[in-house]
N, C-alpha and C positions, 0 to 999 in steps of 0.2 A: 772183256774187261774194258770200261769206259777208262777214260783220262780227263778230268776235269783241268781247265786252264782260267786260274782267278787272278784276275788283275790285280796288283799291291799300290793302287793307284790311290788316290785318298777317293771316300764315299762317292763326293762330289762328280769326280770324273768316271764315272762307272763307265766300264767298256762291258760290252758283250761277250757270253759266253757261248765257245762255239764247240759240237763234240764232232769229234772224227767223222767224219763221210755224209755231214749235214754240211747244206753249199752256205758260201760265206757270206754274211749279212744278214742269218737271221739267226737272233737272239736264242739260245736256251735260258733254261730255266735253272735261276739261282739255286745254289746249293742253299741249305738248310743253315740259318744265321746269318748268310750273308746278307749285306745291307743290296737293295734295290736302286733302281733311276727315283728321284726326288720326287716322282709323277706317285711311284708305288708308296710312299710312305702316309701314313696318318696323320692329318693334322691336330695338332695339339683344339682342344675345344677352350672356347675364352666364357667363362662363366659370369656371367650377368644379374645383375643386383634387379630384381622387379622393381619398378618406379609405382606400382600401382599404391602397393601397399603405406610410402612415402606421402603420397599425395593425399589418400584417406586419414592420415594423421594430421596432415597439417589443413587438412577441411573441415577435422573438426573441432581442432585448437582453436582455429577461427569462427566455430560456431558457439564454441564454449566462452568464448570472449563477449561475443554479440549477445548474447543470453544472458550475462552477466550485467552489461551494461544497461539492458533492457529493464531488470530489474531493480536495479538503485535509482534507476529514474522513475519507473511509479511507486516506490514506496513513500516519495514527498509530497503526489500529490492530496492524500486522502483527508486532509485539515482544512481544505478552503471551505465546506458548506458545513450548518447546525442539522440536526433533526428536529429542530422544534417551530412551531409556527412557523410562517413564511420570510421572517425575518433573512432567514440564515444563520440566525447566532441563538444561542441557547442561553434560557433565561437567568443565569448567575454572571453571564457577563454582558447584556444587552443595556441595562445601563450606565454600564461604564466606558461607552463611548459618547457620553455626553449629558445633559440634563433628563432625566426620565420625566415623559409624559403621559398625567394619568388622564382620563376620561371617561365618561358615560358611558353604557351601548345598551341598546334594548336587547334583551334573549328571555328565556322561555320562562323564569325565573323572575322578570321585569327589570327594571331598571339595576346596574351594577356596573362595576370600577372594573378598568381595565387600561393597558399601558397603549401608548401611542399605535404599536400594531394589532391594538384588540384582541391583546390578552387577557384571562381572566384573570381578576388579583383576587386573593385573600386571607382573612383575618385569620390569628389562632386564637380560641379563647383562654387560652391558658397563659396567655403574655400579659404582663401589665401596663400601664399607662407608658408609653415610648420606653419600654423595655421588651426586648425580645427574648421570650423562653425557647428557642426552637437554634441549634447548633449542631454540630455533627452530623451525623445520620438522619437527622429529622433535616436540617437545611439541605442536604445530598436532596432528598425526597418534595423539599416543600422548599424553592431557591429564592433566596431572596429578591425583592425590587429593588435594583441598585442604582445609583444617579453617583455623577462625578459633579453634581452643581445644587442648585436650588431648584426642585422640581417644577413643571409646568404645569399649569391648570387647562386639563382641553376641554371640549363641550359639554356643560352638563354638569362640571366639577367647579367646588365653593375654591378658591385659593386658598381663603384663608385658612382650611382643616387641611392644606399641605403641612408637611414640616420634616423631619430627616433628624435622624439617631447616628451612634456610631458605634460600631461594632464591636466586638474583641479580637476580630481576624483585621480590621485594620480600615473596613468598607462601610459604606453610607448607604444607609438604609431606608427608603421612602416609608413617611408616615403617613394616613389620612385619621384626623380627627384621636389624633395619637393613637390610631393601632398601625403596629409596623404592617406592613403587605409582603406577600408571598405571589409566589406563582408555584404551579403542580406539576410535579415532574410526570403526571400521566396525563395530561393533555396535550395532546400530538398534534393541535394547531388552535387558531385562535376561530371564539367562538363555541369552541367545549367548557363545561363545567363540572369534569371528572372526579373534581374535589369536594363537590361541595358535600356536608354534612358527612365526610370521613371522621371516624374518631381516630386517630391516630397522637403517638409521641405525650399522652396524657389530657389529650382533651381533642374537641371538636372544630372543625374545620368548616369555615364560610363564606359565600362572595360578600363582598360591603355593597351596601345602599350608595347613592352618591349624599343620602345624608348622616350616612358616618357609619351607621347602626350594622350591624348582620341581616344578612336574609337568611329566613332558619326556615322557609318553606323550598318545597323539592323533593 
């Protein structure tokens, strides 16, 4: 029969367990429950938060940002250029930054009226003497010649068949030889004559002469 001898020392100070006719100084083996030297026990594990997953959130809070930013800034730039002629500006407001100028220009069609950048101008026949029948949906399609002043005569053109109306939207409308002038919303630059001899909005559609008249060939 063994005799076990257990220290009542506290944990900490563990003395060795020694059994009968083993020499002295070397340890036996703890009974069953007893606590061990501080060496045998387990250490408690410290559980650890991953930083990885932290760091992908806040990489892409910061790209959702930039992204955001990115696009408030080209949505304002898309107003600075026209699609029309090379002016830049589109023919319902090209003369409203100043006096419009009409002029000559030789094309396929012969001599005809057009505005300071060699635009085509023309007549409706269905308007009367400096009265314009063309509003709405027919002016969307056929834009007025507009001037903020007293039009200019450029080469080729009488001054005196200048002259200017005034609107029901509130705008000033260049005359030649009292037919109000248009430009065509389907000619994509100057030097086309996309319009001429359209019948559209109740009647037909023409470049002027620079001596006031239609040109009905084409």
């Amino acid at each position: 029969m063994r005799i076990w001898s257990v220290s009542k020392r506290p944990p900490f100070e563990h003395r060795a367990l020694v059994r009968p006719g083993e020499p002295a100084g070397q340890p036996a083996d703890p009974p069953d429950g007893a606590l061990g030297p501080p060496e045998w026990r387990p250490r408690p594990r410290r559980w650890r938060v991953p930083r990885r997953p932290l760091v992908a959130l806040t990489v892409l809070v910061a790209a959702g940002a930039l992204a955001a930013g990115c696009g408030s800034g080209n949505g304002s730039s898309s107003g600075g250029s026209g699609g029309y002629g090379s002016s830049g500006t589109t023919p319902s407001t090209a003369g409203q930054a100043g006096a419009a100028t009409v002029a000559a220009a030789s094309s396929k069609l012969g001599m005809i009226l057009v505005d300071g950048s060699g635009r085509t101008l023309y007549l409706f026949e269905k308007d009367q003497r400096d009265q314009s029948a063309c509003s709405g949906a027919c002016a969307a399609a056929w834009p007025v010649d507009q001037s903020s002043g007293t039009p200019k005569a450029g080469s080729g053109v009488k001054a005196a068949l200048l002259g200017t109306i005034h609107r029901g939207d509130g705008t000033t409308q260049v005359t030649y030889d009292h037919h109000p002038l248009y430009y065509y919303a389907g000619d994509g630059q100057a030097g086309q004559q996309n319009g001429q001899g359209v019948d559209a909005f109740g009647a037909k559609w023409f470049v002027v002469a620079p001596t006031g008249g239609a040109v009905t060939g084409g």
